[in-house]
Rosetta silent file (secondary structure, phi, psi, omega in degrees, C-alpha in Angstrom):
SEQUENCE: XXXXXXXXXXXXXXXXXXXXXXXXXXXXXXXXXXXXXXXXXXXXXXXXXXXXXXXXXXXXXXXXXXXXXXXXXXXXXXXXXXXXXXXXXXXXXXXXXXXXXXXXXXXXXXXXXXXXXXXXXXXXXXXXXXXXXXXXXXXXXXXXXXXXXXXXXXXXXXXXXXXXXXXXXXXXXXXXXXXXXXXXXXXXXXXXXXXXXXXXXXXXXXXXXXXXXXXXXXXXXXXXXXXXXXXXXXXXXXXXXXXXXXXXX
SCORE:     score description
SCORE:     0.000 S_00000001
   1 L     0.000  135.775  172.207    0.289   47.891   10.298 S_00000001
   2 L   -94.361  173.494 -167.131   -1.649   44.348   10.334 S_00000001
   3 L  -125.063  168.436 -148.775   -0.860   41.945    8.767 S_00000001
   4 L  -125.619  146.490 -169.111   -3.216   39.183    7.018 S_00000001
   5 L   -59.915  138.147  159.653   -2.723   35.404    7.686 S_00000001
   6 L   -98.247  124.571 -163.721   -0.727   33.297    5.215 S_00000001
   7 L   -80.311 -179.774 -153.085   -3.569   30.942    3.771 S_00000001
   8 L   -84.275  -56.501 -171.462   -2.064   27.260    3.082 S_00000001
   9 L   -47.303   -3.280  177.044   -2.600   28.280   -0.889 S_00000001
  10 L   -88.836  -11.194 -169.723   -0.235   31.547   -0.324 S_00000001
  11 L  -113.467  129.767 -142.175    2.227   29.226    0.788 S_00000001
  12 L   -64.185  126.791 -144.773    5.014   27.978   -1.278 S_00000001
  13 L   -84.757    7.031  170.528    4.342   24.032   -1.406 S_00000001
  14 L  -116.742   20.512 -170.219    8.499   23.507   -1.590 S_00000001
  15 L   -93.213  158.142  172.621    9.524   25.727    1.557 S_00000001
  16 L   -80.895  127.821  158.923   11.030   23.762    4.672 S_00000001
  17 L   -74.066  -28.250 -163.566    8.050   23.967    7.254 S_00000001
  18 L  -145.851  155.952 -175.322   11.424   23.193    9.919 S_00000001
  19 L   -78.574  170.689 -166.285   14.803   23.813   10.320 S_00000001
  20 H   -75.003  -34.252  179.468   16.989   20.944    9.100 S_00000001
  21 H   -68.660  -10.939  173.299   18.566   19.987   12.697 S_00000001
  22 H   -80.730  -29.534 -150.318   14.708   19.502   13.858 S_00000001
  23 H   -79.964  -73.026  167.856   14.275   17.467   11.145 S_00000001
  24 H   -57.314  -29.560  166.491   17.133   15.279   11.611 S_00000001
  25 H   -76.124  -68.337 -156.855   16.641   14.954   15.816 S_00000001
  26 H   -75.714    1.522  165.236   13.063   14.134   15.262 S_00000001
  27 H   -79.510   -4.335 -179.165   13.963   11.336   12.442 S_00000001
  28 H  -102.644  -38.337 -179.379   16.409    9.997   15.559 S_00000001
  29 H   -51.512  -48.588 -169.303   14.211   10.382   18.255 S_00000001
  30 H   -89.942   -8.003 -178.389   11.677    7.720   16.145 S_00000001
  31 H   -85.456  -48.330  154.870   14.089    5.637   14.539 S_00000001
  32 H   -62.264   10.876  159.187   15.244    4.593   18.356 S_00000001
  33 H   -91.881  -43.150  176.703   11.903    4.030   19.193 S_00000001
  34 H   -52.757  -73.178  160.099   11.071    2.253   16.369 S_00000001
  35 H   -32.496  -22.185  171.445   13.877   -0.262   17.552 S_00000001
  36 H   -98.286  -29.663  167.105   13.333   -0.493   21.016 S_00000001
  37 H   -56.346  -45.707 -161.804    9.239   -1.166   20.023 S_00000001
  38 H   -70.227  -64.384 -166.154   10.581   -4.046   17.476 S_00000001
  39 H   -55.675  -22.200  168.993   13.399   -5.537   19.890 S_00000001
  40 H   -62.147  -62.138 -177.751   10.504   -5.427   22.784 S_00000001
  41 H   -30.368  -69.059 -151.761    7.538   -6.996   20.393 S_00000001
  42 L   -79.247   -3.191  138.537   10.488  -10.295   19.357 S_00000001
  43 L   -78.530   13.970 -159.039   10.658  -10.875   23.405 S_00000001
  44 L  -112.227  131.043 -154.660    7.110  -11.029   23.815 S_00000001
  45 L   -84.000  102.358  151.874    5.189  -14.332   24.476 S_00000001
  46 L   -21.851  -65.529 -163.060    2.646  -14.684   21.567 S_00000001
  47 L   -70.499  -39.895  170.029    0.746  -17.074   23.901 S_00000001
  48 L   -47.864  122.722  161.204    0.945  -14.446   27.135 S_00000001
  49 L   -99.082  123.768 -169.094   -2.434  -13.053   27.960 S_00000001
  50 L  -157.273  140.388  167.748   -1.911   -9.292   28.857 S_00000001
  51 L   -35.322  136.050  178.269   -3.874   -5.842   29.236 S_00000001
  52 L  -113.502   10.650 -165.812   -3.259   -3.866   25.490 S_00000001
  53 H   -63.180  -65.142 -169.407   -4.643   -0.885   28.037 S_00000001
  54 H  -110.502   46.741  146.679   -1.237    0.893   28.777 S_00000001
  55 H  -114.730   -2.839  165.516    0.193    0.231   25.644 S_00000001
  56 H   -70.070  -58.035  175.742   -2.618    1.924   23.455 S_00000001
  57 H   -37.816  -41.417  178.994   -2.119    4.648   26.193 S_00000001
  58 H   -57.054  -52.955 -165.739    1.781    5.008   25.618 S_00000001
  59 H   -58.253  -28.487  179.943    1.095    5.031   22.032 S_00000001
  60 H   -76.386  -19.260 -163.686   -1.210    8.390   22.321 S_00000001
  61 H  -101.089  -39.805 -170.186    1.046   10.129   24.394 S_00000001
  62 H   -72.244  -92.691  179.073    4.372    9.607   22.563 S_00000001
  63 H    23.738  -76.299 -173.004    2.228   10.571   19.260 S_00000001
  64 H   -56.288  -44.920  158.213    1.399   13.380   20.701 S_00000001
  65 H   -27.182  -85.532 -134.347    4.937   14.128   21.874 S_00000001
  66 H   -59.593  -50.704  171.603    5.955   13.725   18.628 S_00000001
  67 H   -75.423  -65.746  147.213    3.247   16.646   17.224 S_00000001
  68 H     8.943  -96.532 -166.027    4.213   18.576   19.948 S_00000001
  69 H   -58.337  -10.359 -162.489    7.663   18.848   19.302 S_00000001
  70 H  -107.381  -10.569 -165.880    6.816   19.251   15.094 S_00000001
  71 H   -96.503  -37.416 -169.167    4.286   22.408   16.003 S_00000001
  72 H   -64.056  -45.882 -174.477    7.295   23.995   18.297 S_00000001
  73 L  -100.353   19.779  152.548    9.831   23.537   14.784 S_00000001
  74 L   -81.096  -43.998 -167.989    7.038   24.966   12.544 S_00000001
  75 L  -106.884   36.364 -171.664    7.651   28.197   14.319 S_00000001
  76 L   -63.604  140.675 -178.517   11.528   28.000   14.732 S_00000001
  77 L   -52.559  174.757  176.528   13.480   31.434   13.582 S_00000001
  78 L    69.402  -13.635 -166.769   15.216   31.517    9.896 S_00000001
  79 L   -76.793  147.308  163.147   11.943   29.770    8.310 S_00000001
  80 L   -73.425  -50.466  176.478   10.690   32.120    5.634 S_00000001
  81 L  -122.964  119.201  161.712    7.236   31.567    6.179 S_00000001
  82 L   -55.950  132.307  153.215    6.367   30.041    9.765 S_00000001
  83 L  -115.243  172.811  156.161    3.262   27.752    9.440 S_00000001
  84 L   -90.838  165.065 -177.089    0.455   26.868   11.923 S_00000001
  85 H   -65.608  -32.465 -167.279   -0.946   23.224   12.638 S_00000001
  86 H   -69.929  -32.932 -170.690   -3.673   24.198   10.711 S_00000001
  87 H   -79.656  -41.756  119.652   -1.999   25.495    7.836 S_00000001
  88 H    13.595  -58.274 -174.485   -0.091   22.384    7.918 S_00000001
  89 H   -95.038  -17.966  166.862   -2.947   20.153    7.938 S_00000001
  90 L   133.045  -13.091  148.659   -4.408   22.050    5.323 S_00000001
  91 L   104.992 -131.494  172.314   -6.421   24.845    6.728 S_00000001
  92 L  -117.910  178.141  150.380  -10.624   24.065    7.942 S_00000001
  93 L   -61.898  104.156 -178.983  -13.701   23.111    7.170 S_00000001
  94 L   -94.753    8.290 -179.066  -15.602   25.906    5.801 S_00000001
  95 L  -149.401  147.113 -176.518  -18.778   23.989    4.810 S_00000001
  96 H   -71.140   -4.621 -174.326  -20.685   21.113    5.336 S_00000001
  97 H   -95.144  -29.473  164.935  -20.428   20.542    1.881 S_00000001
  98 H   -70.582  -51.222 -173.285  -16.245   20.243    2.290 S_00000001
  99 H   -53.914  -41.007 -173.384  -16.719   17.804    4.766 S_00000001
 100 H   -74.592  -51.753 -170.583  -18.799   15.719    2.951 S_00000001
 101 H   -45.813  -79.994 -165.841  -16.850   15.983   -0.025 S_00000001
 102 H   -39.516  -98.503   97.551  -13.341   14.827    2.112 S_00000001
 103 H    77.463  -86.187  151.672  -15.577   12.393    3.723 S_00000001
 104 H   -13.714  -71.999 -161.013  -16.450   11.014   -0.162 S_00000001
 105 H   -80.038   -2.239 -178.603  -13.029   11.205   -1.421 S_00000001
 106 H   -71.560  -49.631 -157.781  -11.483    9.381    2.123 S_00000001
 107 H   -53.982  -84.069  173.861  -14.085    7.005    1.163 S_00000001
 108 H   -24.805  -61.276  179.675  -12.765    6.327   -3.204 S_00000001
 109 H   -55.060  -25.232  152.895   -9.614    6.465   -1.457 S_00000001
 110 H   -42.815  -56.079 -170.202   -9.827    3.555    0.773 S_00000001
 111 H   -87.357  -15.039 -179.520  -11.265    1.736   -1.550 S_00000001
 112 H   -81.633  -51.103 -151.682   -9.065    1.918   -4.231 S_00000001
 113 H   -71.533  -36.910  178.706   -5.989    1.712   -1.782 S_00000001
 114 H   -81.489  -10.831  174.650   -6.990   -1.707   -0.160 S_00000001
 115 H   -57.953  -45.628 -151.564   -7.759   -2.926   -3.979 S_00000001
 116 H   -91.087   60.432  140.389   -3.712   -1.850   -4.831 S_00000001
 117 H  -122.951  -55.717  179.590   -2.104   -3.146   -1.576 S_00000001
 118 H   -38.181  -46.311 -163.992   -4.361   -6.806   -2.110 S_00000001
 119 H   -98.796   -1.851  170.240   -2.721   -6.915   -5.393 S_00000001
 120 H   -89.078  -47.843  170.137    0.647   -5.719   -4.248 S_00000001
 121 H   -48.397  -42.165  156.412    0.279   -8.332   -1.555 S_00000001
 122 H   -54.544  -47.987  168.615   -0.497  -11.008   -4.500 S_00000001
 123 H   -59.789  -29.374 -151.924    2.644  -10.277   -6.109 S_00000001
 124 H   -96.587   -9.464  179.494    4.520  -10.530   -3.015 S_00000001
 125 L    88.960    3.503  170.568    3.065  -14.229   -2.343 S_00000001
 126 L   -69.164   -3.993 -165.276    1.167  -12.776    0.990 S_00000001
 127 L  -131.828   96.535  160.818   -2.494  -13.792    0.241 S_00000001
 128 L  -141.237  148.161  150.289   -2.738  -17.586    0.750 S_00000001
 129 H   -46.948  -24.270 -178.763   -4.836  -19.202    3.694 S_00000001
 130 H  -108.152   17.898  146.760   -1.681  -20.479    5.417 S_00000001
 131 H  -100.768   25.556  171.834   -0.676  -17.381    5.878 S_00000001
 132 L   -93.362   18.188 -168.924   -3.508  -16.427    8.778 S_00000001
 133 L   -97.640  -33.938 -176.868   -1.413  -18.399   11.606 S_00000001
 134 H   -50.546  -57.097 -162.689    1.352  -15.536   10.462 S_00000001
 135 H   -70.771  -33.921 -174.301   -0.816  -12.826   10.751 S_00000001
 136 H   -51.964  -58.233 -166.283   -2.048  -14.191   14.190 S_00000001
 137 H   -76.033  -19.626  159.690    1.454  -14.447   15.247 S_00000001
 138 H   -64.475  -42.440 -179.333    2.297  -10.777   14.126 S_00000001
 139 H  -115.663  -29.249 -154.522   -0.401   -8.649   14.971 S_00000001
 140 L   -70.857    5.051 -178.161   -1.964  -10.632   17.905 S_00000001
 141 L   -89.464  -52.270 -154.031    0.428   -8.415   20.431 S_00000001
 142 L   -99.807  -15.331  169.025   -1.422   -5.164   19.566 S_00000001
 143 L   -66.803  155.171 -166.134   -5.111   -6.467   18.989 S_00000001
 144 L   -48.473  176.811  169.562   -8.599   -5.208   21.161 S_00000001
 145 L   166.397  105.702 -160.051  -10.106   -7.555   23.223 S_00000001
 146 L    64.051  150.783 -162.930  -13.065   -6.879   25.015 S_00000001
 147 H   -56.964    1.766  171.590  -15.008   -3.849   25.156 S_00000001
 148 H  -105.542  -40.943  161.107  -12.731   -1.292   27.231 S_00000001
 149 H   -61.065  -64.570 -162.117   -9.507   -2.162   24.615 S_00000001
 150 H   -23.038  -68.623  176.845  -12.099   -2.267   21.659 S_00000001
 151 H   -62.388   -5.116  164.666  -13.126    1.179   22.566 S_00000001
 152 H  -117.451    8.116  177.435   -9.712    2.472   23.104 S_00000001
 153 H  -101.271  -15.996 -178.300   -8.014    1.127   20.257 S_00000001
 154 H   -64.597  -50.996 -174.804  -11.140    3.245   18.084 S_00000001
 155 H   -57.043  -46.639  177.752   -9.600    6.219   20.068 S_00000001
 156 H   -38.895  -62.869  177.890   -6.165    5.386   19.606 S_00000001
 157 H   -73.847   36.481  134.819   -6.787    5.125   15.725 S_00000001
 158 H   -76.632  -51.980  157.328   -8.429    8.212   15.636 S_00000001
 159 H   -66.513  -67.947  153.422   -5.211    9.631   16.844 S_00000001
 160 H   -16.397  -53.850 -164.592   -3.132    7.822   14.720 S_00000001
 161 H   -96.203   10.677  179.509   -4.707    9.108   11.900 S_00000001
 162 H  -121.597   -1.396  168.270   -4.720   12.806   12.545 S_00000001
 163 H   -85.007  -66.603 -152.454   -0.559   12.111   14.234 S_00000001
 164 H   -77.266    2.736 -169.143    0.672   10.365   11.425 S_00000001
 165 H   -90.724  -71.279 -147.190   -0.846   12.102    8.751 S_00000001
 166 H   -51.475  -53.179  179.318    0.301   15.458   10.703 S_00000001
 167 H   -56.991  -50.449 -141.957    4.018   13.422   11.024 S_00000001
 168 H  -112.421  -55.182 -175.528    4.557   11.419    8.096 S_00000001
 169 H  -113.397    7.753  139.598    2.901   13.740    5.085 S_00000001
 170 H   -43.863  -66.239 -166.196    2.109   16.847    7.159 S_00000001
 171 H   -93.760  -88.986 -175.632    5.709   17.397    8.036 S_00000001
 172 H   -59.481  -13.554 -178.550    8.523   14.888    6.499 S_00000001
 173 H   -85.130  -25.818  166.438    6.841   14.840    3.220 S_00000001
 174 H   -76.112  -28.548 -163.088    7.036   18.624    3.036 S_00000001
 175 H   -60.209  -56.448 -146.382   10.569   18.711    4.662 S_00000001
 176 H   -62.270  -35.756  178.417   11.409   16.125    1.505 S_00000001
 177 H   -82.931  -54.247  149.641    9.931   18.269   -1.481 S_00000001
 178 H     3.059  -96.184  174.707   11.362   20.942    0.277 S_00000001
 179 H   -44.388  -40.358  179.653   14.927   19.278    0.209 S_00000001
 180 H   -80.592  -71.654  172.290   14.331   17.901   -3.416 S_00000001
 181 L   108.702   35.254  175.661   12.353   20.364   -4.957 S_00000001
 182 L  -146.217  109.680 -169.622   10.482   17.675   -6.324 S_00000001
 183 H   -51.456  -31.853  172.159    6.837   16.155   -5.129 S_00000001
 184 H   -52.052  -79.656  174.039    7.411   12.774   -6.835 S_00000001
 185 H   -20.754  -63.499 -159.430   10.412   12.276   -4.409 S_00000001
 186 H   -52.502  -57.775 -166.268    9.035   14.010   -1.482 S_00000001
 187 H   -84.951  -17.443  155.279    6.425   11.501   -1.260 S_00000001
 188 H   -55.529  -49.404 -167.860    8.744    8.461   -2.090 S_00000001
 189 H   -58.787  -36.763 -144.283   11.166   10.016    0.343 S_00000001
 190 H  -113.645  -25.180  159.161    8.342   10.236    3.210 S_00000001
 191 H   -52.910  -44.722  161.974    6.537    6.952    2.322 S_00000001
 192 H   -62.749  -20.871 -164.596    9.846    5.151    2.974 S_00000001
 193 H   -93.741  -21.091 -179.573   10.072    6.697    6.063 S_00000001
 194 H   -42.531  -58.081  175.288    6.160    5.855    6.604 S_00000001
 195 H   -44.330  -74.033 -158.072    7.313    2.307    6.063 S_00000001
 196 H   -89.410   -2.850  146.153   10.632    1.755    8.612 S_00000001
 197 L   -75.155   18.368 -169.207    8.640    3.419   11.402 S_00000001
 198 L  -119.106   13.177 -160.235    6.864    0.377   11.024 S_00000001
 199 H   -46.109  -67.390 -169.497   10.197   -1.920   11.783 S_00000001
 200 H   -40.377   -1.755 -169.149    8.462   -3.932   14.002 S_00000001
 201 H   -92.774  -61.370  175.340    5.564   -5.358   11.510 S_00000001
 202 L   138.991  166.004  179.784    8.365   -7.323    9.806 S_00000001
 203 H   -42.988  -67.167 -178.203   10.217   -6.670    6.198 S_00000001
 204 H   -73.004    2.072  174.712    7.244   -7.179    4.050 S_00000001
 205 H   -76.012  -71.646  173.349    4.838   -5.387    6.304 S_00000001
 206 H   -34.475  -35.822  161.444    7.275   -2.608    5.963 S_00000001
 207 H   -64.150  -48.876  156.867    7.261   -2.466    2.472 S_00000001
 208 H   -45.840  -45.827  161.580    3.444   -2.936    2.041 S_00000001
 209 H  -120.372   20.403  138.052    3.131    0.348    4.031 S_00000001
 210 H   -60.196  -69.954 -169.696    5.651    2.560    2.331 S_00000001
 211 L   -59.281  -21.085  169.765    3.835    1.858   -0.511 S_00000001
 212 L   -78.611  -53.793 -178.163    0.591    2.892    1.222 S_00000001
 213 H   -30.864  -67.057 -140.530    2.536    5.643    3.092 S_00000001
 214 H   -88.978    3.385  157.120    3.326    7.274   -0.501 S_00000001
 215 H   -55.198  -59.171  150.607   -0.430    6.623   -1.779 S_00000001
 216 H   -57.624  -16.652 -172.234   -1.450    8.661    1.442 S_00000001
 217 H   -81.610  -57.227  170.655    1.589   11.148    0.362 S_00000001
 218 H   -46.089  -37.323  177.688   -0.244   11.440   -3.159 S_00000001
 219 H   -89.908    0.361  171.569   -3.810   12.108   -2.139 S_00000001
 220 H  -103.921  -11.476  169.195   -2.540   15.076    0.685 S_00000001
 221 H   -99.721  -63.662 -167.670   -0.383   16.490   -2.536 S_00000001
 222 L   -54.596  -60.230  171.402   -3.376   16.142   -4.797 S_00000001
 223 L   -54.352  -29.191 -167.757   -6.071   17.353   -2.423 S_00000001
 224 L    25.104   74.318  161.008   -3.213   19.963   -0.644 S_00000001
 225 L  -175.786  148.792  169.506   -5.211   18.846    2.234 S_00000001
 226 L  -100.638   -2.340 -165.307   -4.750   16.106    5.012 S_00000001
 227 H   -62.753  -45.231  151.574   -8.312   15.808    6.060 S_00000001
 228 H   -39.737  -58.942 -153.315   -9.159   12.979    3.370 S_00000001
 229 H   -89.383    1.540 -165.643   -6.283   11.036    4.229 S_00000001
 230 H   -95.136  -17.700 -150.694   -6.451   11.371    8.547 S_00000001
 231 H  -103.710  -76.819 -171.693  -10.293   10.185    7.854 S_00000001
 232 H   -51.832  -17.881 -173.537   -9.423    7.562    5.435 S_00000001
 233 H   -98.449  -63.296  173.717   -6.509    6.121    7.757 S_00000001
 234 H   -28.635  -60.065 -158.249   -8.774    6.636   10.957 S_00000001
 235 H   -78.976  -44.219 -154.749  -11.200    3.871    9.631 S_00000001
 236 H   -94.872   12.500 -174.093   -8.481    1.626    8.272 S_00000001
 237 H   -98.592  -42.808  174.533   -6.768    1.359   11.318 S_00000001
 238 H   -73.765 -163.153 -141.474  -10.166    0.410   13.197 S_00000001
 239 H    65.671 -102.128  161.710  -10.934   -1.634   11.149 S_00000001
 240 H   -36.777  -44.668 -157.047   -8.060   -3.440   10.831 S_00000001
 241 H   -68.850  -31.027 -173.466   -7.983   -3.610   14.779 S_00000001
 242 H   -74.172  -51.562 -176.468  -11.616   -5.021   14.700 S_00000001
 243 H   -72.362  -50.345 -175.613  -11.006   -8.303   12.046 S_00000001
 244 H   -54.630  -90.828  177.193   -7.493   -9.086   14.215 S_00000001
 245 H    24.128  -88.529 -162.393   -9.947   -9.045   17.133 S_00000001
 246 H   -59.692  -35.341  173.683  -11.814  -11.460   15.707 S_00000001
 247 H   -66.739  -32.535  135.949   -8.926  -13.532   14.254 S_00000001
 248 H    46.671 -118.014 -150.302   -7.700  -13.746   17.785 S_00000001
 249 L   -76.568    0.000    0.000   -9.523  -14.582   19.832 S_00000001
């Protein structure tokens, strides 16, 4: 007899998408990388002029890895309901009129999200002028420069934002409501984790994007869709990548 696809709305929004030992290997697998990326970065000569070529590259591939191995423990034995990447992400576009709308609400989201990080940075004492020598000295390892990085850091953050969305509130953010049985958690729980994959930014970097992390974990629970927030994250990564450019140089 056949049997009819489970749409993302048939599917119960506190089931484990993965078994718990995937869960736990792929939070180990990134927490050493996240440590061997930081402990590299705090050897690295600020001043050193060097190709960003095949370290955009690395970054796409492990990514990828990374969805890879989370599509292989969506369909692991024991789960009650198996998902697909799609189902995962939230299912397609079935109109040009969804797109624009996600496209619209990436957009409100953006903007409201860089108002509430500027004023979380204002609390934190982060938005003065003598902090851009900081920022220089922080970021100036991963920014573009010249027009074959420029154009591969837009791809990179085009990937980034449909990996980490798929990774951080795709996956551990379900695993977490899952485990809790509570979305309020889920998205604290996966926003934290958003955050300390991020060791290498420094403590208040890290903080600054937990607190984003679970902003993106709220509009992919509200929306029960990821498509807003891999759009809205896409642009804020270029973006970003373009004023550090500029700040630079």
């Amino acid at each position: 007899m056949a049997t009819t696809p489970i749409s993302v709305e048939e599917t119960p929004r506190f089931t484990a998408v993965a078994p718990l030992w995937h869960t736990v290997l792929l939070m180990a697998v990134m927490t050493a990388t996240t440590w061997l990326t930081a402990r590299r970065i705090s050897h690295l000569d600020p001043n050193a002029v060097r190709s960003h070529v095949p370290q955009y590259l690395q970054v796409i591939f492990f990514q990828w890895v990374l969805v890879a191995f989370i599509v292989w423990g969506l369909r692991r034995p024991g789960l009650r309901r198996p998902l697909s990447l799609r189902q995962l992400i939230g299912g397609r576009w079935q109109s040009f009129d969804e797109v624009l709308l996600d496209i619209l609400i990436a957009a409100g989201y953006w903007i409201a999200g860089i108002t509430l990080i500027a004023v979380a940075k204002l609390a934190m004492g982060m938005l003065h002028p003598s902090d851009l020598g900081q920022i220089k000295r922080a970021f100036g390892f991963i920014a573009p420069h010249g027009p074959v990085e420029i154009a591969l850091w837009i791809l990179l953050c085009i990937n980034a934002g449909f990996c980490e969305e798929v990774i951080f509130r795709g996956y551990f953010q379900r695993q977490f409501m899952a485990w809790t049985g509570n979305p309020i958690a889920g998205i604290i729980a996966a926003g934290i984790v958003f955050g300390a994959a991020h060791l290498y930014q420094g403590g208040p970097q890290m903080i600054l994007l937990a607190l984003h992390g679970a902003m993106f974990g709220t509009l992919a629970y509200l929306r029960k869709s990821l498509r807003p927030g891999i759009i809205a994250h896409a642009w804020q990564d270029i973006l970003t990548g373009l004023i550090l450019s500029i700040l630079t140089r």
